[in-house]
N, C-alpha and C positions, 0 to 999 in steps of 0.2 A: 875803688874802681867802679861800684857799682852806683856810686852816685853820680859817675860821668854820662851812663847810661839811662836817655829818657824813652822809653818806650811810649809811642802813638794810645791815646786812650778813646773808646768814642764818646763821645759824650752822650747824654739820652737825655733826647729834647723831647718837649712834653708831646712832639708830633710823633711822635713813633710811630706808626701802628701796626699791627700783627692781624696774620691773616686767622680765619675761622672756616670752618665749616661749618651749613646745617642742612640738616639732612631730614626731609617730612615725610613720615611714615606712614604707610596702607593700616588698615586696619589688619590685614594677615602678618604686620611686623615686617613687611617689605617695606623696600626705600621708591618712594615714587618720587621722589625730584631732590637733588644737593644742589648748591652753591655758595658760591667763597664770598665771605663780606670782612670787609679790615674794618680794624676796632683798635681803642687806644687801649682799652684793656677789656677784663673779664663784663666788667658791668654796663660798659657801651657795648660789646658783643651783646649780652643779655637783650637789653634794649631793642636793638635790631631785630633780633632773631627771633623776638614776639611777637614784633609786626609781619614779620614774615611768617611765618606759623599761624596766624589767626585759624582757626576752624581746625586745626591738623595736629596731629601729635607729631612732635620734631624736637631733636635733640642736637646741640651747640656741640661742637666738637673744636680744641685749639691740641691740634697737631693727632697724636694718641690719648688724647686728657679729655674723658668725658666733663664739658663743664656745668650744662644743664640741660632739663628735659622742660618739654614745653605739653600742655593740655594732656587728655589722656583720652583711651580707648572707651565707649558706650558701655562694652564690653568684653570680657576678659579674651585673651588669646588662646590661651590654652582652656576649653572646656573639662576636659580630662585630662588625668593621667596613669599611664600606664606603666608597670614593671615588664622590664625586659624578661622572657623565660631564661633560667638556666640554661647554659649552653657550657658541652663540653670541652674542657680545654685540653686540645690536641698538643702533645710534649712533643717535639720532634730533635 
């Protein structure tokens, strides 16, 4: 019976392409500008997303999936760091 059964397949033509995100970053780690570029995959995203980045530190995003970071900060974001004080834990 199951070989009566032909289920619809898509095929995947070499045009696919899938969307990205990048998103270029302040120097405080904030986001001062995103936008969406389609790519046929990871490394035509890459491609893009350098020329777009030029001067800026910005990071390739495809969906939840960090996929790369681009340039980096003069210097560091966090100067310090600091321990939170003990605080007491209220049992209620």
């Amino acid at each position: 019976m199951a070989d009566l059964i032909s289920f619809p397949s898509r095929s995947h033509s070499q045009n696919t392409r899938r969307a990205y995100q990048v998103h270029r970053l302040a120097q405080s780690g904030g986001v001062l500008t995103s936008c969406s570029i389609s790519a046929r995959d990871d490394g035509d995203a890459k491609r893009q997303a350098k020329r777009l980045s030029v001067g800026h530190r910005a990071e390739l995003w495809a969906s939840n999936r960090l996929v790369a970071e681009f340039g980096s900060f003069r210097s560091p974001i966090a100067t310090w760091i600091k321990l939170l004080e003990e605080r007491p834990v209220i049992d209620w």
